[in-house]
Each structure stands twice: as C-alpha cells, then as structure tokens.
C-alpha positions in Angstrom: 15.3 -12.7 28.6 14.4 -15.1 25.8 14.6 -15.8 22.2 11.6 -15.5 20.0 9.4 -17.8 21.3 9.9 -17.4 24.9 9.4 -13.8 24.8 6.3 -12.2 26.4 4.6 -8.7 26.0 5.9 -7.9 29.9 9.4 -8.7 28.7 9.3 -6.6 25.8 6.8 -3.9 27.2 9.7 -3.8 30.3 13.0 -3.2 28.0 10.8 -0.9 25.6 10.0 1.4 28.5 13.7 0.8 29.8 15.7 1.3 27.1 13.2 3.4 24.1 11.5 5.2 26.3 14.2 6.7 28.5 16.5 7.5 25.8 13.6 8.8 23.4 12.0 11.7 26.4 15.4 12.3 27.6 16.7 13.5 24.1 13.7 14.8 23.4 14.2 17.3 26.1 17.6 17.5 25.8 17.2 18.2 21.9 14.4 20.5 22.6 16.4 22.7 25.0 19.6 23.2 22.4 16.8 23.9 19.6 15.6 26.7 21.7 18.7 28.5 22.9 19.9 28.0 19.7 23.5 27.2 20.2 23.2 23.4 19.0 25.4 20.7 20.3 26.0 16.6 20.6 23.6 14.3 22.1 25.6 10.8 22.7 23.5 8.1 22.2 24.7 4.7 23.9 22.9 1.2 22.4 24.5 -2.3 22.3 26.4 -4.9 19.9 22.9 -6.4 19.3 21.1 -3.3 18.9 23.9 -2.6 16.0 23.8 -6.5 14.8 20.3 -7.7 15.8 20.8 -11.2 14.4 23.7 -12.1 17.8 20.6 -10.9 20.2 18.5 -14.1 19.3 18.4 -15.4 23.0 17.7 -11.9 24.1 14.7 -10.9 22.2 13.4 -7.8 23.6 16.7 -6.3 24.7 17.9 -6.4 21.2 14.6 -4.9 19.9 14.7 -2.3 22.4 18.1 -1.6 21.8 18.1 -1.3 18.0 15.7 1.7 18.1 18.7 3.6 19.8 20.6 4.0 16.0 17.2 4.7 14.4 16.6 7.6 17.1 19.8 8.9 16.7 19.1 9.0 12.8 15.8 10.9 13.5 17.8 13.6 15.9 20.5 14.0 13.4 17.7 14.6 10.4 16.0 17.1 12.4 18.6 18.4 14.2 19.7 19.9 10.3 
C-alpha cells in the first residue's frame, strides 16, 4: 500500500479486483436472484472508514479507492432495487 505517488496499476488493479469486483458480481447475483423470485430483501454491504472518508486513506491509495466504490454500489442497488 502507498499514497499517491507510490501507487502502481498492480496495486490498484489488485484491490479493484479484491474489493469492486467481488462485492459488485456477488450482489449482482445476489440482487438478480431476489429480483426474480420476487420477494425482495437486504443486501449488506460492508466498506471501510476510508472508503466513507477518502481523504484519512492517503497512505493507502488503492484500498481507499477500491473501497469508496462500496457506498456508490450500494446507491446503484438501492436505485434499482425501487
């Protein structure tokens, strides 16, 4: 982990795929299976105090950019979820 400067596309590329990608195809399937039974439901979506306050995550770049698309993709299940 690094702050701005120090941090590489592996880095980021590593904690996208960690943190984005796992949360995004595993509530996309979870989402898709409520929307077709039809009965609704929660999906809990778990990020970090960076991901909430990016500017604290400076030494840990890509963590806190990964992170901070949890909330947004939360905001995108809810919106479609209505």
């Amino acid at each position: 982990m690094g702050n701005l400067e120090n941090t590489g596309a592996t880095s980021l590329d590593k904690m996208i795929k960690l943190n984005v990608n796992t949360a995004f195809f595993t509530a996309k399937a979870l989402f898709n299976h409520m929307k077709a039974h039809g009965e609704g439901g929660r999906i809990l979506m778990v990020s970090s105090k960076p991901g909430l306050a990016p500017s604290i995550g400076g030494q840990t770049v890509a963590n806190t950019l990964s992170k901070a698309a949890i909330p947004a993709l939360s905001e995108i299940l809810n919106a479609e979820g209505k």
